[in-house]
N, C-alpha and C positions, 0 to 999 in steps of 0.2 A: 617795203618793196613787195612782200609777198601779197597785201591785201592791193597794190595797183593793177598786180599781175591777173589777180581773179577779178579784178573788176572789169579790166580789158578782155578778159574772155568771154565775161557778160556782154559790152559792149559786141565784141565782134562775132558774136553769134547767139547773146538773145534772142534779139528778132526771130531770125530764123528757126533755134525751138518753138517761139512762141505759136510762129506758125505752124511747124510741125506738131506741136498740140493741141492746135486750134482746129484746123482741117482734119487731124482723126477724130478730134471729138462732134466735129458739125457732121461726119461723116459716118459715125455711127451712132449721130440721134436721128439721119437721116435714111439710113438702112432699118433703126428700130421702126421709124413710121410706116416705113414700106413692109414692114413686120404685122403691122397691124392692119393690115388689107385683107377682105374678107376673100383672099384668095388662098386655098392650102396650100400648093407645091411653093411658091411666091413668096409667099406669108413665112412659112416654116425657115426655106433657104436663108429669107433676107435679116429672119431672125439672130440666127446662127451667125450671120456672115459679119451682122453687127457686134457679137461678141468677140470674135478673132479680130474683128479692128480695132475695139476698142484694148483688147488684151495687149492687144500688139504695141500699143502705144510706146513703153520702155524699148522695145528693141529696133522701133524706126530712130527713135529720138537719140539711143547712144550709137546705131550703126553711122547715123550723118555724123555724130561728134567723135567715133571713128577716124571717116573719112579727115575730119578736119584735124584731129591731130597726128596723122601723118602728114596732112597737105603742109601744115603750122611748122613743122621738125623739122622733115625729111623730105619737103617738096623744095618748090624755089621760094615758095619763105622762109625755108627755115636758115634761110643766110643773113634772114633780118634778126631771127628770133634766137640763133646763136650768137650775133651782135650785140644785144642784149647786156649791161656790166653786172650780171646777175649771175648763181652757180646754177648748174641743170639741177640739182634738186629742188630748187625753188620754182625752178617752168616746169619741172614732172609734178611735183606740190598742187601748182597754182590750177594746171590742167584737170587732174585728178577729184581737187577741190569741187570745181563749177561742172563736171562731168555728175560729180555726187550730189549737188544740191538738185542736179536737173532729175536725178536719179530719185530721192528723196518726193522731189515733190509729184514723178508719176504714180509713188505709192500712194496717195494723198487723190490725186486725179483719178487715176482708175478707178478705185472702187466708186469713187462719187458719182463718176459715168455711168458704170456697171448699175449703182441704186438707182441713179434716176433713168436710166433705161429702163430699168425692171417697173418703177413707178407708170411710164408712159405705156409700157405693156401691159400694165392692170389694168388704166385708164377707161378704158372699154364694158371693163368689168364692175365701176366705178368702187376701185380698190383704192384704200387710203395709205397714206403714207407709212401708219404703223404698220395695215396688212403688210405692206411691201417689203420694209424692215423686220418684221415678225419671221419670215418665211423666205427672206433672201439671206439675214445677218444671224437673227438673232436664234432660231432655231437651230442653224448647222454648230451653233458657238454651245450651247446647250448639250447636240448632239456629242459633239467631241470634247467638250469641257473647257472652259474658259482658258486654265494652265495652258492646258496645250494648244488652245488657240492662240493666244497670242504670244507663245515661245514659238510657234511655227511662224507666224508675223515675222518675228522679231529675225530667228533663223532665216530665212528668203529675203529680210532686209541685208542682213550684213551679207549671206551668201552673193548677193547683186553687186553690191560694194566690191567684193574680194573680185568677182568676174571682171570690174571694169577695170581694177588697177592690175588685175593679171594680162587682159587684154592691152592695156597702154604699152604696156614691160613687154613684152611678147614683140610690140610693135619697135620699142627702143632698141632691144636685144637684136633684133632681128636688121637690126639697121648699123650692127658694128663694122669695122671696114672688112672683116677675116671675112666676114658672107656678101660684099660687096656686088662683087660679081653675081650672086642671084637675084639682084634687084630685090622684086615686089616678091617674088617665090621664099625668100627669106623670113616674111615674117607669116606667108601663109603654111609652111611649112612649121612654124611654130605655134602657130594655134592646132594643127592637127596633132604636133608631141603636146602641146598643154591638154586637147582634152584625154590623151592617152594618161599623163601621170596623172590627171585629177581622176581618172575613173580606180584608178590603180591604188592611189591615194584614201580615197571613199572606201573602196575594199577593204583595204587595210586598216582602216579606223574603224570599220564596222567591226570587224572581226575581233584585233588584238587592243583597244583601247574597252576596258573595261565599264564603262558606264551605257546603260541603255534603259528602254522603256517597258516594264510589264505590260504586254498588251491588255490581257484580262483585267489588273486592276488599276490603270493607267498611272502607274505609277512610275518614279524614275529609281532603278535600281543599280548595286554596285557588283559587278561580277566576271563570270566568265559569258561570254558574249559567240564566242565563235561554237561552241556545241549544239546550243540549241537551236541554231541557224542549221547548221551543216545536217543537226538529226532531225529538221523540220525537213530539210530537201532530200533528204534518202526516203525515207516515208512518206513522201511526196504528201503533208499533215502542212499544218498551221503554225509559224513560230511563234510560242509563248511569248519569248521576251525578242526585243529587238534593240540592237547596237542603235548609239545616236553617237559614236568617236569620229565618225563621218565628218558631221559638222563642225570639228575643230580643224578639217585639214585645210578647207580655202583659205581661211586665215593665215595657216602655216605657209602655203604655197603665196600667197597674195604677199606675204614679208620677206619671201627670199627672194621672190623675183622683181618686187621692188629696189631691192637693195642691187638685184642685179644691174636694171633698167636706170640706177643713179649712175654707177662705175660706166655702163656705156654711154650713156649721155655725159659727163662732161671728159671721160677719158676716150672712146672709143667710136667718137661718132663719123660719121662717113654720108655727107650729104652729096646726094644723086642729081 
């Protein structure tokens, strides 16, 4: 049942990511062209304007699949989609699911956008593929070290993941019948406490979770964390070593308010 579920969510709004994919990407190969007009002020803007599209792509593409899992829940479909002989962990699941592969595969788009923009921008210059690659990828991967290039990858993948299923939770949560009466204020009120505990959260992993990076010899080290922070910022200096316990909290938060977001949906829900 669970793999009908994601396939229907493919169904009823493929298409429309694909468009949402399709249109930012013809839309900033088409700001890169106008990038490459021998006009400066023109030139430089349209350059620019093309990278904020093309970056943006993730956050057009899960704010519409947003919209649609509240419209899905908690709008007037969701009298269809609570019908459903199914438990709400398996429609928070299914949802979740196909929100992540769309998620996965902007990782996968963007940068391919982003190179072959940079490619059409050399173009002029008649810059080859490897110049492109050399001095867009491969150089900054060099500069920072392979480790920690693709553990930072890797960290901003799941970080992304952890944001989409705190965001769904957030909207579930936010949809019990005790906050009824505030409608749509309900769950916007609850993305503005989720980024308050996540910032609170980060802090606090920075500081009291003993593991972080020597910056000087980029290494990952085992310690105390919170001194060398606190006497970098009194000295108003450089902190040697830096917390990375940050990066365990989305996850922490992303399972508990999962867990919340099941108990409302098949215990607590209150469609509007």
């Amino acid at each position: 049942m669970f793999t009908t579920l994601v396939g229907q969510e493919f169904r009823s709004h493929g298409r429309t990511c694909l468009v949402i994919v399709g249109l930012d990407s013809l839309t900033g190969l088409l700001l890169t062209g106008l990038g490459m007009l021998p006009v400066p002020v023109l030139g430089q803007f349209c350059a620019v304007l093309a990278l904020v599209v093309l970056l943006a792509m993730p956050a057009i593409l899960l704010v519409y699949l947003g919209l649609a899992y509240w419209q899905t829940m908690y709008g007037q479909r969701g009298y269809f989609t609570f019908a459903l002989p199914v438990r709400g962990r398996q429609i928070f699941a299914a949802k979740l699911t196909h929100a992540g592969i769309w998620t996965l595969a902007c990782f996968v788009l963007v940068p391919a956008m982003l190179l072959l923009s940079g490619w059409l921008h050399y173009l002029p210059a008649d810059g080859t593929i490897g110049e492109v690659l050399d001095e867009l990828l491969w150089e900054p991967i060099d500069l920072i070290g392979k480790g920690f290039f693709w553990a930072g990858v890797g960290a901003m993948i799941v970080s992304t993941l952890c944001l989409v299923v705190e965001c769904a939770a957030v909207m579930s949560i936010g949809a019990r019948s005790r906050w009824n009466r505030l409608g749509i204020g309900a769950p916007v009120i609850g993305f503005v406490l989720l980024e308050v505990v996540s910032q609170v959260l980060s802090v606090v992993g920075t500081l009291f979770i003993p593991v972080g990076v020597d910056m000087a010899e980029r290494r990952i080290v085992l310690g105390d964390m919170a001194t060398p922070l606190l006497e970098a910022i009194r000295t108003n200096g450089e902190p040697t070593v830096m917390g990375i316990g940050s990066m365990a909290m989305p996850l922490l938060l992303a399972a508990v308010l999962a867990v919340w977001a099941v108990d409302s949906i098949e215990h607590h829900t209150s469609l509007r």
